[in-house]
RONU-340476 format. One record per residue: residue number from 1; x, y, z of N, C-alpha, C, CB in turn. Coordinates in Angstrom, 2 decimals. Glycine has a CB too. Layout:
N
   fiba      n.c1      n.c2      n.c3     ca.c1     ca.c2     ca.c3      c.c1      c.c2      c.c3     cb.c1     cb.c2     cb.c3
    NUM         X         Y         Z         X         Y         Z         X         Y         Z         X         Y         Z
...
END
This chain:
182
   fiba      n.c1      n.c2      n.c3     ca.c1     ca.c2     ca.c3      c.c1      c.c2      c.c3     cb.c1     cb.c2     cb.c3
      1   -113.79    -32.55     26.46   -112.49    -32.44     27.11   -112.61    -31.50     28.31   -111.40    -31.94     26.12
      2   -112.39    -31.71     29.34   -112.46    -31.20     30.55   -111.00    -29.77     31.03   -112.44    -32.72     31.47
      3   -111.30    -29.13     30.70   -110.54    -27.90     31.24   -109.54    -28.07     32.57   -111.65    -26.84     31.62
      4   -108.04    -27.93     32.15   -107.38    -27.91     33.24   -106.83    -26.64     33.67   -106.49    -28.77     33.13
      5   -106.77    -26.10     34.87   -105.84    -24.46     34.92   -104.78    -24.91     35.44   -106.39    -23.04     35.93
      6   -103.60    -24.62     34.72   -102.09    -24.50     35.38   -102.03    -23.04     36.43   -100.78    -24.32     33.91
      7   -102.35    -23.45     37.14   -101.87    -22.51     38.24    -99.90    -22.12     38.25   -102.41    -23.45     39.83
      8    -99.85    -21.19     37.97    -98.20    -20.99     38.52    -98.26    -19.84     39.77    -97.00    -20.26     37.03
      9    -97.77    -20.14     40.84    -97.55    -19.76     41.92    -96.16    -19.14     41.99    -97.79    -20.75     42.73
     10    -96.05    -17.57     42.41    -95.22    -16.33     43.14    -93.99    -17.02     42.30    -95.09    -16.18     45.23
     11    -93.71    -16.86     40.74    -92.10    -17.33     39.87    -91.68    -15.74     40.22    -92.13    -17.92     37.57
     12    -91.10    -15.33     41.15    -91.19    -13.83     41.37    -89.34    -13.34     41.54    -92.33    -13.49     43.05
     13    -89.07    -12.50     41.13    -87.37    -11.85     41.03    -86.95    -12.09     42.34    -87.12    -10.04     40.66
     14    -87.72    -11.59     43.83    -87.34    -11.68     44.92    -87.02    -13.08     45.10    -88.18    -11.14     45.72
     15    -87.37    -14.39     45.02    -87.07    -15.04     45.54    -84.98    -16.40     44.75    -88.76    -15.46     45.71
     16    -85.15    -15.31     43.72    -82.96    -15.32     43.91    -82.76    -14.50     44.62    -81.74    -14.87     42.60
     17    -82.71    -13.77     45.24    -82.24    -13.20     46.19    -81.72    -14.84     47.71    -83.66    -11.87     46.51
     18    -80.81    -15.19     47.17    -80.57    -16.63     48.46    -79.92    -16.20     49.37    -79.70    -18.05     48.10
     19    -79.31    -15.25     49.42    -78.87    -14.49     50.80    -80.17    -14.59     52.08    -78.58    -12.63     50.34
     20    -81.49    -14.22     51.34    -82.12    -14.14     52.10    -83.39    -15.26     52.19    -82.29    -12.97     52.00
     21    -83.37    -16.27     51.36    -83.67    -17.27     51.55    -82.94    -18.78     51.65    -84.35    -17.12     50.93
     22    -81.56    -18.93     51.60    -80.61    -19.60     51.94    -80.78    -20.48     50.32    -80.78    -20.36     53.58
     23    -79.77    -21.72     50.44    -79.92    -22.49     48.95    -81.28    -22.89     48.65    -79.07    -23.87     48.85
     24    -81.02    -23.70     47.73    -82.08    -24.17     46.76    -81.87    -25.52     46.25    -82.18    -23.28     45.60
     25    -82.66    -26.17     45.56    -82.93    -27.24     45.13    -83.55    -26.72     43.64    -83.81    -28.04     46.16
     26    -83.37    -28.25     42.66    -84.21    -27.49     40.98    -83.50    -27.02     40.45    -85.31    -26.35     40.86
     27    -82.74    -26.38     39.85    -82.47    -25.49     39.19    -82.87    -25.24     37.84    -81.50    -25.48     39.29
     28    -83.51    -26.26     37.59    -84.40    -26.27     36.29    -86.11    -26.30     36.84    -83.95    -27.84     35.24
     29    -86.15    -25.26     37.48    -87.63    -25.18     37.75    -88.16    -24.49     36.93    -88.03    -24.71     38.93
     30    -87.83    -23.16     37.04    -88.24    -22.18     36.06    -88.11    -22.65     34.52    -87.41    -20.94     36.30
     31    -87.21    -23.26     34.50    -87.46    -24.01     32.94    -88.62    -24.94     32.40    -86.38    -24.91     32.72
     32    -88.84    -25.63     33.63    -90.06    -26.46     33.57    -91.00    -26.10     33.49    -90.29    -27.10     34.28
     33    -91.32    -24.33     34.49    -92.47    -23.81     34.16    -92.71    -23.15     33.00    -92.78    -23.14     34.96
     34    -91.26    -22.85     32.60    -91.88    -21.77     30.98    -92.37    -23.14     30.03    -90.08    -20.53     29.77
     35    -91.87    -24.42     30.60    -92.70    -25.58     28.94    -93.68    -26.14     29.36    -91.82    -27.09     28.15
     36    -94.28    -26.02     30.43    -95.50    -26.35     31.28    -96.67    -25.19     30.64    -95.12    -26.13     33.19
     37    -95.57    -23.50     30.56    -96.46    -22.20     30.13    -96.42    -22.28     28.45    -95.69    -20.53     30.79
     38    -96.21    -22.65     28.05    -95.65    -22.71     26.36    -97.08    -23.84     25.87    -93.46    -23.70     26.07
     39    -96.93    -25.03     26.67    -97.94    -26.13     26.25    -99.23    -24.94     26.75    -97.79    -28.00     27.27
     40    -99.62    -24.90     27.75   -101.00    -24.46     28.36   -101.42    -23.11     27.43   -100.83    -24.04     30.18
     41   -100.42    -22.25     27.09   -101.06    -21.27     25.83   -100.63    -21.52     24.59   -100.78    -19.79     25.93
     42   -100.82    -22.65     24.15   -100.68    -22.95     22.74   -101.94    -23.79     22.90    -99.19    -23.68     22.15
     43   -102.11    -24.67     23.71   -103.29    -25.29     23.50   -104.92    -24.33     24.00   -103.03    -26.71     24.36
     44   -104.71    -23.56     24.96   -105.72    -22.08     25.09   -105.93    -23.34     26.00   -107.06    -21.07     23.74
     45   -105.50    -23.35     26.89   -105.99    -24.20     28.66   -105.72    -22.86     28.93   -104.89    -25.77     29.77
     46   -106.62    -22.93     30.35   -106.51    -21.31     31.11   -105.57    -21.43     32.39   -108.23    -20.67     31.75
     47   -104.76    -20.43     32.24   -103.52    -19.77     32.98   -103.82    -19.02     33.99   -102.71    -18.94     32.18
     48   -103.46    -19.72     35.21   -103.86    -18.38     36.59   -102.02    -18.19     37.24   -105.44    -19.35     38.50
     49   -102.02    -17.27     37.44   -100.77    -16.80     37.79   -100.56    -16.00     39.40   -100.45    -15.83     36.60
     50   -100.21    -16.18     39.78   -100.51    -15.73     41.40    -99.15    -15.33     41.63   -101.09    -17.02     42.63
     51    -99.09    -14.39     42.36    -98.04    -13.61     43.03    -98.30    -12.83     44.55    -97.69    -12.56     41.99
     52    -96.84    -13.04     45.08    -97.17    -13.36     46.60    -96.72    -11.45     46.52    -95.94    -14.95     47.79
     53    -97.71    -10.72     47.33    -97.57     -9.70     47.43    -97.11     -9.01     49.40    -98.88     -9.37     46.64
     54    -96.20     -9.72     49.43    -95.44     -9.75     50.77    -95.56     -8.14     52.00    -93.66    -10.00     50.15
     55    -96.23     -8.81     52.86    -96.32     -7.36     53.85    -95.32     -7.13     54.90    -97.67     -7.28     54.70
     56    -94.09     -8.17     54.63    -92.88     -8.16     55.37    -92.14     -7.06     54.97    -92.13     -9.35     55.23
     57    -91.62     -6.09     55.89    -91.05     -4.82     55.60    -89.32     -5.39     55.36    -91.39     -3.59     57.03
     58    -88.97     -6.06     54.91    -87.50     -7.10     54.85    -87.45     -7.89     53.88    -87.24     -8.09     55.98
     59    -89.16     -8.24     53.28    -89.17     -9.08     52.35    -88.93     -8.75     50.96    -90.16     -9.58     52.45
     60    -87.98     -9.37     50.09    -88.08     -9.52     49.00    -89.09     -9.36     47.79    -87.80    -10.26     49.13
     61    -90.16     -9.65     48.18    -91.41     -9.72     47.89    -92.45     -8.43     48.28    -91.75    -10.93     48.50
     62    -92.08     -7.79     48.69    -92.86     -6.42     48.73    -93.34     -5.62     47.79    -92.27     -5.64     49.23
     63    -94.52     -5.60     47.46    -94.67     -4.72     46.14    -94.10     -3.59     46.01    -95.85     -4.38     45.85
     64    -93.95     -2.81     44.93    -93.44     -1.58     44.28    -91.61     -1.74     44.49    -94.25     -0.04     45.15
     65    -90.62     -2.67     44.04    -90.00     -3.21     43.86    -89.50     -3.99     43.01    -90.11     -3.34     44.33
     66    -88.06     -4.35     42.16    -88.11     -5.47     41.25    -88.81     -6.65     41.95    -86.68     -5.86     40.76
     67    -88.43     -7.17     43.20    -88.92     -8.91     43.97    -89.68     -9.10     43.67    -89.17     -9.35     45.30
     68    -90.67     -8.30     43.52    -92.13     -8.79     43.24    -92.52     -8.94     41.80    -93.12     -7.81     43.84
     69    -91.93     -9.05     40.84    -92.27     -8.67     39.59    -91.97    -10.18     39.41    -91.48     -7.39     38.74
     70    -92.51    -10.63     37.76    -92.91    -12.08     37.70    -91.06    -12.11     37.14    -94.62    -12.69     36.40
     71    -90.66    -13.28     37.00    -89.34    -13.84     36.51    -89.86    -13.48     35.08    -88.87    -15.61     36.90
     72    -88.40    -13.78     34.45    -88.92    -13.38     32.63    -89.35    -14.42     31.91    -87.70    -12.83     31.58
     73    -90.38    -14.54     30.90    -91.32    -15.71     30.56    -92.34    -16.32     31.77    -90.35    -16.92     30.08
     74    -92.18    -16.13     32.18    -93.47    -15.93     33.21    -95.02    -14.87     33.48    -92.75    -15.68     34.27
     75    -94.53    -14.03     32.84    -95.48    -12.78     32.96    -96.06    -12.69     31.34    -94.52    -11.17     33.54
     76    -96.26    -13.60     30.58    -96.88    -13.38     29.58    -98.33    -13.63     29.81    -96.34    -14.05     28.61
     77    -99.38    -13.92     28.63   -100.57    -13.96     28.73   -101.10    -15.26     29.30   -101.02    -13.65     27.58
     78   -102.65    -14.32     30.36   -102.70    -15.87     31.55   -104.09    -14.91     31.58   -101.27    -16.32     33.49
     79   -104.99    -15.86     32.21   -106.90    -15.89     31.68   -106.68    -14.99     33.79   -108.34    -18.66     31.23
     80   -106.20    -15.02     34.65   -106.40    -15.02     35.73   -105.35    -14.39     36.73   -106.69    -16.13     35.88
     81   -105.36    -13.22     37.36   -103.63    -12.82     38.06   -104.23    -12.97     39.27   -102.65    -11.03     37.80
     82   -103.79    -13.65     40.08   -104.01    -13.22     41.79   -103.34    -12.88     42.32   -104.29    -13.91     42.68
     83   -103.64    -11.76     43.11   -102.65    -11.64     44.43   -102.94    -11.71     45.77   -102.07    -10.53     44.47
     84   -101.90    -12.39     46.11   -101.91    -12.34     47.77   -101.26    -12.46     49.03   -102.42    -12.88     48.06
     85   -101.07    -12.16     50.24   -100.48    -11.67     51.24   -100.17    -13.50     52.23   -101.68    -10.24     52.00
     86   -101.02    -14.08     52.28   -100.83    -15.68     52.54   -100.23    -17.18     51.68   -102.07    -15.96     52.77
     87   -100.35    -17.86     51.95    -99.46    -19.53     51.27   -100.12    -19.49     50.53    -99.33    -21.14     51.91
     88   -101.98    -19.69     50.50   -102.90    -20.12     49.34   -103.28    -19.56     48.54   -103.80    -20.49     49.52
     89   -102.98    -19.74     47.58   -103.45    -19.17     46.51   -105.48    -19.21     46.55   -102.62    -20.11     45.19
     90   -105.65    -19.89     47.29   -107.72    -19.90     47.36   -107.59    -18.65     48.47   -108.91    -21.94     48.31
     91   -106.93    -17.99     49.29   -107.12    -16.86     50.15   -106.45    -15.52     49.20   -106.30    -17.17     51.73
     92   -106.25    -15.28     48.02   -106.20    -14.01     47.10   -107.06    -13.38     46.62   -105.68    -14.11     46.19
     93   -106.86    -12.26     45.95   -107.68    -11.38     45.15   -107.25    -11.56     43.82   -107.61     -9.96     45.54
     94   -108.29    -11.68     42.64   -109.71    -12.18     43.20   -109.81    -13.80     43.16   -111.02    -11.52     42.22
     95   -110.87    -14.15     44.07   -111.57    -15.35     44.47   -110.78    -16.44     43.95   -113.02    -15.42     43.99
     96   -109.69    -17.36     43.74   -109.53    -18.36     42.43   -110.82    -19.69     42.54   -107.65    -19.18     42.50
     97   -111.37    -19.85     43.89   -112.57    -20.85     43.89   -113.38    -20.32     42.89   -113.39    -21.00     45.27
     98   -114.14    -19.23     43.68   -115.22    -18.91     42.71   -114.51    -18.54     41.21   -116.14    -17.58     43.33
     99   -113.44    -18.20     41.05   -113.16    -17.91     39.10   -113.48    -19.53     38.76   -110.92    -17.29     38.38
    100   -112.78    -20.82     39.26   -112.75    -21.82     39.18   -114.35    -22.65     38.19   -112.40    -22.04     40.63
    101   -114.69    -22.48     39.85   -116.22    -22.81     39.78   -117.11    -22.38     38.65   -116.84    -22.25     40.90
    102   -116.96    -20.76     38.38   -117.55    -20.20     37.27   -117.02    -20.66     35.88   -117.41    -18.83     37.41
    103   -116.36    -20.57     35.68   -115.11    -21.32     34.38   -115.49    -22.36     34.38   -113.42    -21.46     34.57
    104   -116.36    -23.67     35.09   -116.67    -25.12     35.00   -115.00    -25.41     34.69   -117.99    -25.65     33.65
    105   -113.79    -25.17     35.45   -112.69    -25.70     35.73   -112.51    -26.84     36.98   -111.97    -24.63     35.89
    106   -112.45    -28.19     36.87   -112.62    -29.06     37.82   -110.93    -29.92     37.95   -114.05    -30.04     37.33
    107   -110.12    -29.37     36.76   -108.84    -29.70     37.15   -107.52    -28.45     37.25   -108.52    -30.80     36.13
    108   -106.98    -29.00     37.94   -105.94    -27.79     38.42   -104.46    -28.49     38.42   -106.36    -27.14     40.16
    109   -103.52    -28.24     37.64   -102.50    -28.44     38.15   -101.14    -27.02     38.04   -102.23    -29.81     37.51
    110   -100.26    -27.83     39.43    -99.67    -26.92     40.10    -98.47    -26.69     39.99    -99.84    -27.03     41.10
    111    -97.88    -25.55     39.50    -96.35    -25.48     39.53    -95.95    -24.23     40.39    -95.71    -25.35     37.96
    112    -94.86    -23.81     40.68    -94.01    -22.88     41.04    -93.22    -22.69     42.17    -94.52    -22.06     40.97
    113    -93.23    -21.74     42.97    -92.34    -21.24     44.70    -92.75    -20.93     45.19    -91.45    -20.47     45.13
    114    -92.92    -21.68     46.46    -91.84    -22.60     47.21    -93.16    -23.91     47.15    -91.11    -21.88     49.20
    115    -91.48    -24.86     46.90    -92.29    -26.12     46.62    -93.34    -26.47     48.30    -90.88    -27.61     46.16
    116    -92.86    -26.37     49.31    -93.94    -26.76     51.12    -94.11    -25.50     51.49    -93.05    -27.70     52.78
    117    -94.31    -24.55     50.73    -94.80    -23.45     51.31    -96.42    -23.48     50.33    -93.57    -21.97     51.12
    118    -96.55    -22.13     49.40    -97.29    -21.86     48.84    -97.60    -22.82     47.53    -97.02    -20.72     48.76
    119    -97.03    -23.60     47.28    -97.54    -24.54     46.41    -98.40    -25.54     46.86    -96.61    -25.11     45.86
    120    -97.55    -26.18     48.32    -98.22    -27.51     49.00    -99.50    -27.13     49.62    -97.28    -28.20     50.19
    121    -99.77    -25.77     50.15   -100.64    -25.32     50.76   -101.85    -25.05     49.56   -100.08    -24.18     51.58
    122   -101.47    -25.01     48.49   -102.60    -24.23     47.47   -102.94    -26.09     46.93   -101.71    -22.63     45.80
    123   -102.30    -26.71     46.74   -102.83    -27.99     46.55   -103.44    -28.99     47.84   -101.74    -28.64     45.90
    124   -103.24    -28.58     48.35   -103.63    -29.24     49.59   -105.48    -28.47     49.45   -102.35    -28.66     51.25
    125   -105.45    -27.39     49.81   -106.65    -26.46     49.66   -107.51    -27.31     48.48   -106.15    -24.71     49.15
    126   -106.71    -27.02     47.13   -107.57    -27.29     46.15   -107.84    -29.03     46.26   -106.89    -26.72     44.70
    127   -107.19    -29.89     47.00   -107.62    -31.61     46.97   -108.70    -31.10     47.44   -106.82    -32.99     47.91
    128   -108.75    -30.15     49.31   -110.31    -30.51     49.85   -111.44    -30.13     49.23   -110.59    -30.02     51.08
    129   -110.97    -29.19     48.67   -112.31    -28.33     47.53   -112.68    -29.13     46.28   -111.72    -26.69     46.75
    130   -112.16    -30.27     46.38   -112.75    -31.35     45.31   -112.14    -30.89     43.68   -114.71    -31.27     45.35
    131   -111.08    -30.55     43.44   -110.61    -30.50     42.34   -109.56    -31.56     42.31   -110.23    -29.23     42.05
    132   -109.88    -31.83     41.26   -108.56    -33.17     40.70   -107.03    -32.52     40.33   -109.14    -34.08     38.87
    133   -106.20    -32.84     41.27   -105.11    -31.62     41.64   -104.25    -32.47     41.00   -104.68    -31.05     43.36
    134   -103.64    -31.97     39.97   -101.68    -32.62     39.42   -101.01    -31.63     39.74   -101.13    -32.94     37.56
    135    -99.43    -31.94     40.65    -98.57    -31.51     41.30    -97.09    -31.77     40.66    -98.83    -32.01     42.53
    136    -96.83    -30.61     39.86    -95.51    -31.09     39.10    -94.02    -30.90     40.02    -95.40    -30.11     37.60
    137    -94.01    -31.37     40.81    -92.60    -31.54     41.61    -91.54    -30.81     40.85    -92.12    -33.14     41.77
    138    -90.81    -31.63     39.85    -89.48    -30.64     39.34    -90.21    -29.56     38.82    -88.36    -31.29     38.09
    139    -90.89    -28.80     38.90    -91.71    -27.41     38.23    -91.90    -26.41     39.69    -93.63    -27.92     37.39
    140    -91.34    -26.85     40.88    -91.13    -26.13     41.91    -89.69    -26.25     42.56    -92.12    -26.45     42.76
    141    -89.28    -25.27     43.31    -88.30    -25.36     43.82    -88.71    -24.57     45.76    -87.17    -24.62     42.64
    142    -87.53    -25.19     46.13    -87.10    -24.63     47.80    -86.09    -24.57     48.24    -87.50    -25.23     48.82
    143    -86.10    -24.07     49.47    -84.92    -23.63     50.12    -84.33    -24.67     51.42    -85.30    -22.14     50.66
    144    -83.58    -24.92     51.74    -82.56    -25.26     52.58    -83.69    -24.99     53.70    -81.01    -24.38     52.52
    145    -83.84    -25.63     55.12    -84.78    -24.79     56.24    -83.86    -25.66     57.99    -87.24    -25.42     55.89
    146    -84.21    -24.84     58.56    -83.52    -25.18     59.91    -84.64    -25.76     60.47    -82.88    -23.97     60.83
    147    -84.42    -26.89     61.13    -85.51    -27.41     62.02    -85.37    -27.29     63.31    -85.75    -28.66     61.87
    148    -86.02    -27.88     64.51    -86.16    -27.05     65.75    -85.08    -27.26     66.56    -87.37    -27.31     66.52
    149    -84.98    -28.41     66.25    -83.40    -28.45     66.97    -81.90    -28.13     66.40    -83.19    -29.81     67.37
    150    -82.45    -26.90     64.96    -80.80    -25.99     64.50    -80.41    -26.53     63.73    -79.52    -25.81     65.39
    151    -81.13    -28.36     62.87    -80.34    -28.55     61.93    -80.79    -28.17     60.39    -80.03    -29.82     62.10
    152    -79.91    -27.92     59.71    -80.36    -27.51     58.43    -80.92    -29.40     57.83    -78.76    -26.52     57.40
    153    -82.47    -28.35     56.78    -82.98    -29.67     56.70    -82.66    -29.26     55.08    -84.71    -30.14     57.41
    154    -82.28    -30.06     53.99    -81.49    -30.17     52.38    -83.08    -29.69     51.65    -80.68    -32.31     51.74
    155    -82.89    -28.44     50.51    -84.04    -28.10     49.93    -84.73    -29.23     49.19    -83.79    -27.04     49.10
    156    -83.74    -30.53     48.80    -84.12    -31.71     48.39    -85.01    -32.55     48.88    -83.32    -32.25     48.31
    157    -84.64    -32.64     50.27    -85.50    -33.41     51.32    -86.64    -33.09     51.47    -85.10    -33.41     52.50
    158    -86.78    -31.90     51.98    -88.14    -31.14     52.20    -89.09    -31.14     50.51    -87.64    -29.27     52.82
    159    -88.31    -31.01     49.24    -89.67    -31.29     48.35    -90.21    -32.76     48.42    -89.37    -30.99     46.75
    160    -88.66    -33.85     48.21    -89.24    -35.31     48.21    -90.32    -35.46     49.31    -88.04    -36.43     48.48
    161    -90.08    -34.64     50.25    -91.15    -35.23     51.37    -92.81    -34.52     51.03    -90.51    -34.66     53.20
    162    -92.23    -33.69     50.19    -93.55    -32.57     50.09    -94.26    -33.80     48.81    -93.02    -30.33     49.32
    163    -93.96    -33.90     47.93    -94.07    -35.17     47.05    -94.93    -36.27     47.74    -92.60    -35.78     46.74
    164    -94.24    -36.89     48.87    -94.54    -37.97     49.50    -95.95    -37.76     50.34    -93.35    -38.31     50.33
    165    -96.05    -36.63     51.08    -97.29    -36.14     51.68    -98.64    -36.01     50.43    -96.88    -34.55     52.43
    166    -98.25    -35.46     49.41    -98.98    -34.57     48.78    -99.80    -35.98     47.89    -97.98    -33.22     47.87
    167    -98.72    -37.04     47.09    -99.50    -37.97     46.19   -100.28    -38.43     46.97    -98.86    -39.00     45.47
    168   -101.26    -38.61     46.11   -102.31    -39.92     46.38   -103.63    -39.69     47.79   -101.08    -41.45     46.92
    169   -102.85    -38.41     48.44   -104.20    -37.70     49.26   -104.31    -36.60     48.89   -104.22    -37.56     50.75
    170   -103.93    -35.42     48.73   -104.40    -34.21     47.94   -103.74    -33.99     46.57   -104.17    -32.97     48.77
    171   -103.08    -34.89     45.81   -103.36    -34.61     44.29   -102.31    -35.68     43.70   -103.04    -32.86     43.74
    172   -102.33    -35.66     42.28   -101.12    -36.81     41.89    -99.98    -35.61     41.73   -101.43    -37.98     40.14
    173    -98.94    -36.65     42.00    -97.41    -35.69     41.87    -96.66    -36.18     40.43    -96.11    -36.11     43.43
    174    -96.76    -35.62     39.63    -96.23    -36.03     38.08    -94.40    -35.27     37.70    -97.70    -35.15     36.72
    175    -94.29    -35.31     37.27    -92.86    -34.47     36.39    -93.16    -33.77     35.54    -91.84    -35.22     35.62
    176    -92.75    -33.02     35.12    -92.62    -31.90     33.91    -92.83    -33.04     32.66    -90.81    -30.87     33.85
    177    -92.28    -33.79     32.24    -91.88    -34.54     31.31    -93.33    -35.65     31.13    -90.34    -35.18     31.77
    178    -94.00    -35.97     32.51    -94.87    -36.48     32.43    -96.35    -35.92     32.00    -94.71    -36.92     33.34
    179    -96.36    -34.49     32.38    -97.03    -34.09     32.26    -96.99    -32.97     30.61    -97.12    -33.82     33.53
    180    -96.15    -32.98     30.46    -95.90    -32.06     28.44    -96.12    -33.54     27.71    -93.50    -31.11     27.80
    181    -96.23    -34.89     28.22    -96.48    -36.52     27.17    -97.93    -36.24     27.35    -95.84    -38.51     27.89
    182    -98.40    -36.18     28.25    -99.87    -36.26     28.41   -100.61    -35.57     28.03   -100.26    -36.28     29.34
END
């Protein structure tokens, strides 16, 4: 049986804060990830957990702060913590390629925030690096975003599209539901 790591990506206090990241989409994300986290340590699959350690003096996400601290059920036991200052989770401390590589881990799948930020970017990374990437869509959420010409683009839109980019060239895009059958 071939080893998969559920990566969960920055489930972090700062990001309710919607004042400062505008609405959302999901609202059952975080739910999806605690039964995504419930399956992966009951069966002893290995858990990497990444948290965005923000160098924005405004951000939410700034260490030594609640923002930065994991959401609740999220911060339990996980084989791997990264942190880091960029989208990808492969540009943190420490290494997640090389933990990967060493672990003979060749599948990865992906949950957490923000669904076209640091999720799409860490799967995208991990398609070119040759890992067999599953992308659980309702297991991420996003925000509302203005596009260049001022219009607000729906946090809905922007995942379906993140979905649409992401299957079938850098990883499969499954459901929560599809992926706790399997």
């Amino acid at each position: 049986m071939s080893r998969n790591a559920l990566i969960v990506i920055d489930v972090q206090q700062g990001f309710d804060q919607l004042e400062y990241w505008g609405p959302r989409n999901n609202p059952a994300c975080e739910d999806n990830i605690r039964a995504l986290l419930k399956k992966w340590r009951a069966s002893g699959q290995p858990v990497v957990l990444v948290r965005h350690d923000s160098a924005g003096p405004q951000s939410p996400l700034r260490p030594g702060q609640p923002g930065n601290d994991f959401k609740p059920g999220i911060d339990g036991p996980h084989d791997l913590l990264i942190a880091k200052t960029v989208n990808s989770a492969f540009y943190g401390e420490p290494d997640l390629d090389a933990w990967l590589t060493a672990s003979e881990i060749t599948d990865v799948t992906i949950c957490g925030i923000t669904t076209n930020h640091c999720c799409e970017t860490t799967a995208r990374m991990a398609g070119n690096l040759g890992y067999d990437v599953t992308f659980v869509l309702d297991a991420t959420h996003t925000n509302d975003r203005i596009d260049v010409d001022g219009n607000v683009i729906p946090a809905a839109d922007i995942a379906r599209t993140t979905g649409a980019n992401l299957h079938g060239e850098f990883a499969t895009v499954r459901s929560t539901a599809e992926v706790l059958a399997g």
